[in-house]
C-alpha positions as CSV (number, residue, x, y, z in Angstrom):
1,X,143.7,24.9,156.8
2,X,142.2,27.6,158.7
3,X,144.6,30.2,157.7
4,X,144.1,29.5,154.4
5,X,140.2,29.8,154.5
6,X,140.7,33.3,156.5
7,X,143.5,34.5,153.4
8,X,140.4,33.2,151.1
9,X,138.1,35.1,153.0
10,X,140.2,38.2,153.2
11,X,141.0,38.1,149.4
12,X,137.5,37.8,148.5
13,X,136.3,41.1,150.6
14,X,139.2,42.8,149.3
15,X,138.3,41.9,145.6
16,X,134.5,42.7,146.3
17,X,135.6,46.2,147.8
18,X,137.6,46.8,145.0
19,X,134.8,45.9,142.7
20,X,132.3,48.2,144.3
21,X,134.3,50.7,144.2
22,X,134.7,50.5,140.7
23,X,131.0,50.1,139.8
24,X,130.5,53.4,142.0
25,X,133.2,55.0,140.4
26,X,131.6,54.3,136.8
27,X,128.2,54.8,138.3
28,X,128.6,58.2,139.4
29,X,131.6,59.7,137.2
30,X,133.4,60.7,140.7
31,X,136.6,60.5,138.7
32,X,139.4,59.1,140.0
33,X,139.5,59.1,143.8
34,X,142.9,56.9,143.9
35,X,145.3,57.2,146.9
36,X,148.1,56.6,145.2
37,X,148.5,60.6,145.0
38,X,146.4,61.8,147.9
39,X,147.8,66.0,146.9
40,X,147.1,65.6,143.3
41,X,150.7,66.7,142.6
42,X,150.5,66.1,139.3
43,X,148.4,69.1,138.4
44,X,148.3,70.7,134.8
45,X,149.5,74.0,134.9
46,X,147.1,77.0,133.5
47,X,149.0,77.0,130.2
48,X,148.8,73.3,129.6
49,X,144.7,73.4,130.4
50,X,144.2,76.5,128.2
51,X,145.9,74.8,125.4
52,X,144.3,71.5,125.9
53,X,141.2,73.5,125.8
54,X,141.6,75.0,122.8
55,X,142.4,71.3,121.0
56,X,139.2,70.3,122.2
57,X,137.6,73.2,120.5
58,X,138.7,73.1,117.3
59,X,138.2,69.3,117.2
60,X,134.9,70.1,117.9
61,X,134.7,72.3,115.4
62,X,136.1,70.0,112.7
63,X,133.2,67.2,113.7
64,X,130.4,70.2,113.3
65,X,127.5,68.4,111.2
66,X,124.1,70.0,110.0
67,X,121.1,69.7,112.2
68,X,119.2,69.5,109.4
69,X,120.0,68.3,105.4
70,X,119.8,71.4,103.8
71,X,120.6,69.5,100.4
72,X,123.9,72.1,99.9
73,X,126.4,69.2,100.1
74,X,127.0,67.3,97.0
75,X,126.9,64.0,97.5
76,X,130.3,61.3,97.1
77,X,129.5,58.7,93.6
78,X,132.7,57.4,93.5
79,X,131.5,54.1,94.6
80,X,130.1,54.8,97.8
81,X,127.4,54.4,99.5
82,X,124.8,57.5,98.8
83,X,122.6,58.0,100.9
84,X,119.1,58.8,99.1
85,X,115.6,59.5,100.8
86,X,114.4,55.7,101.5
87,X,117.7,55.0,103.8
88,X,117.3,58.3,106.1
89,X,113.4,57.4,106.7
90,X,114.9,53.6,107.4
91,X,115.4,52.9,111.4
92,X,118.7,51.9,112.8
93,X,120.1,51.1,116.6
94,X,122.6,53.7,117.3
95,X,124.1,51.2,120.0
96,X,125.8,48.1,118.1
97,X,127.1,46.4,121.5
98,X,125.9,46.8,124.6
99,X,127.9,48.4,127.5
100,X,129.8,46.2,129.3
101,X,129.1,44.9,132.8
102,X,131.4,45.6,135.8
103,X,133.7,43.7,137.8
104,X,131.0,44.2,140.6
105,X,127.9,43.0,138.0
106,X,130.1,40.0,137.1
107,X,130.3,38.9,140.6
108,X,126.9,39.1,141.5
109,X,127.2,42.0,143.8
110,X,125.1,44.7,141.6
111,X,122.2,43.5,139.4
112,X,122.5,44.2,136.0
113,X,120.3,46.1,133.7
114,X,118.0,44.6,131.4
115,X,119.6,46.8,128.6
116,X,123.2,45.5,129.2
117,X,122.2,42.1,128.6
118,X,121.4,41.9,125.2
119,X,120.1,43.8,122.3
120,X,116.6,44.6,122.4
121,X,114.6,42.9,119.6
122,X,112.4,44.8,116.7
123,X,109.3,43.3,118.7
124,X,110.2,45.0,122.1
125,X,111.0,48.2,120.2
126,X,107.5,48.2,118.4
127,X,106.2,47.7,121.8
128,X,108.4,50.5,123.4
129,X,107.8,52.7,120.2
130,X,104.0,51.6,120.7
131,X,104.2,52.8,124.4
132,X,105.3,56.1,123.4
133,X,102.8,56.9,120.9
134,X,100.2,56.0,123.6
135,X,101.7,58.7,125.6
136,X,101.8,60.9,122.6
137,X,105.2,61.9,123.1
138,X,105.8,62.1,119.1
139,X,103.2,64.8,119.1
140,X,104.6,66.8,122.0
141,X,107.6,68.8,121.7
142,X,111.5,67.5,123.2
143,X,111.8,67.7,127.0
144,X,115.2,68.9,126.5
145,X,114.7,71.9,123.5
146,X,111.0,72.2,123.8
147,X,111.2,72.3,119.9
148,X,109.1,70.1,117.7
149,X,110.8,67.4,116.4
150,X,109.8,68.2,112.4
151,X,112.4,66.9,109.7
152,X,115.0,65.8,112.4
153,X,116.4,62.8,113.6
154,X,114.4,61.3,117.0
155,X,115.9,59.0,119.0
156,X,113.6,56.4,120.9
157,X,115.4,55.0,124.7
158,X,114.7,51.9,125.5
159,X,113.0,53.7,128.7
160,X,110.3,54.7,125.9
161,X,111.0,58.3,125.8
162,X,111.8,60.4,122.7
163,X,114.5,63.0,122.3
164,X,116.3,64.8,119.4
165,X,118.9,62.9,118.9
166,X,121.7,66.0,118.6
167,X,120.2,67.3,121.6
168,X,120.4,63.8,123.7
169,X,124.0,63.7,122.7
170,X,124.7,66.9,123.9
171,X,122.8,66.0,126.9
172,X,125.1,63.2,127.2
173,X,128.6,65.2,126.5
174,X,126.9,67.4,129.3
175,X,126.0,65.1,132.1
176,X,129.3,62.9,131.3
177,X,127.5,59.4,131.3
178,X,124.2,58.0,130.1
179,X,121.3,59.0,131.7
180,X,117.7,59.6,130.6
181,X,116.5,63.0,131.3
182,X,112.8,62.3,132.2
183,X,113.4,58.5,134.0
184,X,117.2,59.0,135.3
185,X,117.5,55.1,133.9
186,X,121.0,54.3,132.9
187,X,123.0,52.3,130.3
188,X,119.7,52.7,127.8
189,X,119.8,51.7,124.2
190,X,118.5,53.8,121.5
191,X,117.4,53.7,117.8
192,X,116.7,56.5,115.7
193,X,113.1,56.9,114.7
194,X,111.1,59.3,112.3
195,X,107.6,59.0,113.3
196,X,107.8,62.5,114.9
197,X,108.5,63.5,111.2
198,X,106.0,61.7,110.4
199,X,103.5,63.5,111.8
200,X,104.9,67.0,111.5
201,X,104.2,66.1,107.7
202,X,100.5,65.5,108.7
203,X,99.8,68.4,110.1
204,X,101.8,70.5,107.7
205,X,99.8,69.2,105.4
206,X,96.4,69.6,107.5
207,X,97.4,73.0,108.1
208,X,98.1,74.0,104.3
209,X,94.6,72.6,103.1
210,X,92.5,74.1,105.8
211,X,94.5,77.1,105.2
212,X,93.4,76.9,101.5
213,X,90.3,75.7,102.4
214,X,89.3,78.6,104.1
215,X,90.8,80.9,101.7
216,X,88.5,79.1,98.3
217,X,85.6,79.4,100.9
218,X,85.7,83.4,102.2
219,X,86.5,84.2,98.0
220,X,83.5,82.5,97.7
221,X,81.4,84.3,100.5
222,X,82.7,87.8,99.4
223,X,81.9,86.8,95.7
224,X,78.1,85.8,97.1
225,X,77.8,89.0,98.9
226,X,79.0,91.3,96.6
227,X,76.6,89.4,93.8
228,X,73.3,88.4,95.6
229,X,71.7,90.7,97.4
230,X,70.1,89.4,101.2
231,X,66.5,89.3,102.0
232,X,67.0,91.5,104.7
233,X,65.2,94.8,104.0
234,X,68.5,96.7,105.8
235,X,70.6,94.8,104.4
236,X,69.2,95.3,101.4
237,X,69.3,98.7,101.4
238,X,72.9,98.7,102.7
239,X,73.6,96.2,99.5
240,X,72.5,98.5,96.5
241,X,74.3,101.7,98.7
242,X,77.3,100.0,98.9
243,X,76.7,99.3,95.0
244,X,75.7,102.6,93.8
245,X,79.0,104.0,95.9
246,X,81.5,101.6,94.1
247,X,79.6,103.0,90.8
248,X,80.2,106.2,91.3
249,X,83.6,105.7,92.9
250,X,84.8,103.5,89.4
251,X,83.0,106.5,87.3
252,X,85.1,109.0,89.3
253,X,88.4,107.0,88.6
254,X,87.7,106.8,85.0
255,X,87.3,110.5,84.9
256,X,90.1,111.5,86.6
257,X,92.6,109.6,85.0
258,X,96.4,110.4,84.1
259,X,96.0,109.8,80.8
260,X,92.9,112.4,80.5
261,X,95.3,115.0,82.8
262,X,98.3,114.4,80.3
263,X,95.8,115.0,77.1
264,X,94.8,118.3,78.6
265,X,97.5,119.5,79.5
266,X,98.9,118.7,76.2
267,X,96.2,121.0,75.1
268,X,96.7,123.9,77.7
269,X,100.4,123.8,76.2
270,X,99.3,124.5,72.6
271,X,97.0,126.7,73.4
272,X,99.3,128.8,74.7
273,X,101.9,128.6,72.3
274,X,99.3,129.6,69.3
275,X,98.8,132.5,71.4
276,X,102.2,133.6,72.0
277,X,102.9,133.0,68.2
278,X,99.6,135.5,67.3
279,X,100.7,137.9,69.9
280,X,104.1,138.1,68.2
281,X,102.5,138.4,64.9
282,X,99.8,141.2,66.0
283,X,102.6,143.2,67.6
284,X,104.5,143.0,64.4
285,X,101.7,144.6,62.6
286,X,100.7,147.1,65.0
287,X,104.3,148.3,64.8
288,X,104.2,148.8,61.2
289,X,100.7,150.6,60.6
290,X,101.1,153.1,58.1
291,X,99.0,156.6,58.0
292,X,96.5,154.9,55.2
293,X,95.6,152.2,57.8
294,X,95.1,154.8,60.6
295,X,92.7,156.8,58.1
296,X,90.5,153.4,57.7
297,X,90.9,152.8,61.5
298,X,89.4,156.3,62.3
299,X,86.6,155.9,59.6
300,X,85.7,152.8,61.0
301,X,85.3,153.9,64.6
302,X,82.9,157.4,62.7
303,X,80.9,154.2,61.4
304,X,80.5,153.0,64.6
305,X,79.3,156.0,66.2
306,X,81.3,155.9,69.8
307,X,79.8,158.7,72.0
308,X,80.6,157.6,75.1
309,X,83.9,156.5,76.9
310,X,83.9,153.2,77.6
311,X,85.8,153.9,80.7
312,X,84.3,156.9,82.0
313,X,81.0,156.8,80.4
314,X,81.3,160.4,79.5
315,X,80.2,162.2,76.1
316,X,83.2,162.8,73.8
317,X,82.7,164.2,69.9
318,X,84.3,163.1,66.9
319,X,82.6,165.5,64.7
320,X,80.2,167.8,65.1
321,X,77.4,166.4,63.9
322,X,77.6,164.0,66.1
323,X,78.1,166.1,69.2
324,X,74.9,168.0,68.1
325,X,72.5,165.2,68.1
326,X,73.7,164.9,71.4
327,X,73.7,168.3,73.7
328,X,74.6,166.6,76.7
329,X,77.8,165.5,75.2
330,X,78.2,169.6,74.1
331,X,77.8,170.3,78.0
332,X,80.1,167.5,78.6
333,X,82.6,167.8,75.9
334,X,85.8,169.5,77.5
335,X,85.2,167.5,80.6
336,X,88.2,165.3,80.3
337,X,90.2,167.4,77.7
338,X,90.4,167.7,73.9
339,X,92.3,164.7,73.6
340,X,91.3,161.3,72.3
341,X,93.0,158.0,71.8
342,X,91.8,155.5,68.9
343,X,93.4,152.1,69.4
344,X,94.5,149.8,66.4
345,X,91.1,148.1,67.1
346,X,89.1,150.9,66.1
347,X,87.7,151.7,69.7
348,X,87.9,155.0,70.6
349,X,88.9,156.4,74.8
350,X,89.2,159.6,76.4
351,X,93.3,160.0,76.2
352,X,93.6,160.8,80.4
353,X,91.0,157.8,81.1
354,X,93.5,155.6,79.0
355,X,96.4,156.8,80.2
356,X,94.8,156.3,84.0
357,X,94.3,152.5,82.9
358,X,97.5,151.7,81.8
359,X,99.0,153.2,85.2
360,X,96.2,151.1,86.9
361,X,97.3,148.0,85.1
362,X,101.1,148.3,87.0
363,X,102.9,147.9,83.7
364,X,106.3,149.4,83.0
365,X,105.2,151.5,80.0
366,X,106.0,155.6,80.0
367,X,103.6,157.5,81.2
368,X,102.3,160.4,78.5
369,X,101.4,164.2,79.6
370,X,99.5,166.5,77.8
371,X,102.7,168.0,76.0
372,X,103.8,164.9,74.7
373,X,100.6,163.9,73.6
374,X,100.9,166.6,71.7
375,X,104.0,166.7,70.6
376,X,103.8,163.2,69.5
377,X,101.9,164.2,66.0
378,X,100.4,160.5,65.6
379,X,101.8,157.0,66.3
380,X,102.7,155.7,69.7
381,X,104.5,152.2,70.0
382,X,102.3,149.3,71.0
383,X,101.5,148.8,74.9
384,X,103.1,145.4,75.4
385,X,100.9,143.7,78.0
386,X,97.9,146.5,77.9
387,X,95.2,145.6,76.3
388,X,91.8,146.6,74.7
389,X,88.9,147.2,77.7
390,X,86.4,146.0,75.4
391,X,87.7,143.3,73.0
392,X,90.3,142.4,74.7
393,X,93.1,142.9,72.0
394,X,96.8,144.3,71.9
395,X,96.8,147.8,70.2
396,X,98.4,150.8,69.2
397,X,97.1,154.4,70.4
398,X,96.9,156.9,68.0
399,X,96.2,160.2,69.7
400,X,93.9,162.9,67.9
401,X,92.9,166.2,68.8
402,X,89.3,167.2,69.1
């Protein structure tokens, strides 16, 4: 009978030991610490982890899902369930079942949780969602991303803390086990909740009116001051300035105008092709001046009565009676030659003082001596570019001996 009690007895430690060492094993995620193979002789080779790697990646990029619903993926009508706008605001428990208790929580030897009991009920999660708003952790940012929580999914722990849910999971793919990242409680339930949401949409709200707010109001203010002038005499006086200024300145634009530049130059461009078309024309017809018209040119320069030089100033004599009303032109009269050039304009020069301005004017016409003056019994080809010194017209020189 006594052996039998001590086999009991060494049964039972052996079955709690073995327990215990199971809970710590799950507890901790010290992996498996068997003696069964105390070398670890069955070790992967580098090949076989590489490529066991590499299955776990691209599995992990076939399971990728949005963060957020960007509203790009069209959604499944074939009879399924769609998922519209009430159901994603609706909460859900993300845990169905509890986790299940240990051989060493079965015996009695570790106390259980609360959570791995049973499910919590809707009252204690108001009352754990009630504890958190006290502590306002929907208005402050995750503990894990430091990100506000705005149109994504929160996940409440039955510890009363608030996480992103993506960013709990990862947390949890991270860490290997269950774990609260503020508390350190384990084997927590969770249920998503959108009352961070919630109040992101509150103050994205807040903040568009007050931005609008304030816009309708400083409209408003720079309307009033630009209207309505203070009672302040400085101000005052700075008011109607800044008035007159913005008259000016609005006179100034209208005046200076591209429409007003295009209309004159519009102008300047027909100007100056009405006087290229009477330059041709006059040239034409001081080339073609017969010996009648140069007879009515030189009687209408002796009607005129020309006894100075325009360019010299000096006494020249068409005829003698004129020279002899005037006896300083006799004293003066073969000053500058016996030569004379009348112009198709009736305006009569000394021939040198002429020919000295038409040098001074850097043209490319010929340059006339004496002799060829002379020899040139009349008409002279137009100057193109010279023109009359005192009306300012294009001519044809006609020399004449005094």
């Amino acid at each position: 009978m006594e052996k039998n009690t001590k086999e009991m007895n060494i049964s039972s430690t052996t079955l709690a030991a073995v327990a215990l060492q199971d809970h710590l094993l799950q507890d901790l995620q010290l992996g498996d610490l068997s003696l069964a193979d105390p070398f670890n002789t069955k070790k992967h080779s580098l090949s076989q982890k590489l490529r066991f790697q590499e299955k776990q990646r691209k599995n992990a990029l076939k399971n990728i899902k949005a963060t957020v619903n960007t509203g790009l993926k069209k959604k499944k009508s074939n009879g399924k369930q769609i998922i519209t706008a009430c159901s994603e605001e609706k909460e859900y428990v993300l845990d169905p079942h509890p986790k299940p208790l240990s051989l060493a929580q079965k015996i009695g030897l570790v106390p259980c949780n609360k959570d791995q009991k049973q499910l919590l009920t809707e009252a204690e999660w108001s009352n754990l969602k009630q504890t958190s708003t006290n502590r306002d952790d929907f208005k402050n940012p995750c503990a894990i991303c430091k990100d506000e929580f705005r149109l994504e999914h929160q996940v409440l722990l039955s510890c009363s803390h608030v996480f992103h849910k993506v960013c709990l999971q990862a947390f949890e793919r991270f860490t290997g086990r269950k774990s609260c990242p503020m508390c350190r409680h384990n084997s927590y339930q969770t249920r998503v909740v959108h009352d961070g949401t919630k109040i992101y949409k509150h103050k994205s709200a807040a903040r568009i009116q007050a931005f609008w707010r304030g816009y309708v109001v400083r409209k408003w203010y720079k309307h009033l001051r630009k209207t309505v002038p203070p009672k302040d005499p400085n101000l005052r006086k700075t008011f109607y300035q800044d008035k007159l200024s913005e008259i000016t300145d609005r006179l100034v634009a209208m005046t200076s105008t591209d429409y007003i530049d295009r209309f004159l130059s519009n102008i300047d461009q027909s100007v100056f092709e009405s006087r290229n078309v009477f330059q041709y024309f006059d040239k034409n017809l001081l080339n073609h001046l017969s010996d009648l018209d140069w007879r009515e040119i030189e009687m209408r320069a002796f009607e005129r009565g020309a006894t100075e030089c325009p360019i010299c100033l000096r006494c020249f004599s068409l005829d003698t009676k004129l020279a002899g009303e005037n006896p300083h032109c006799q004293t003066e009269r073969n000053s500058k030659g016996d030569f004379l050039a009348l112009l198709s304009c009736s305006h009569v020069f000394h021939a040198e003082c002429l020919n000295a301005l038409e040098i001074f004017s850097l043209d490319d016409n010929p340059v006339y001596s004496h002799e060829d003056m002379i020899d040139a019994a009349g008409l002279l080809s137009p100057s193109i570019g010279h023109k009359c010194p005192v009306c300012r017209s294009l001519y044809s020189k006609h020399i004449v001996s005094v």
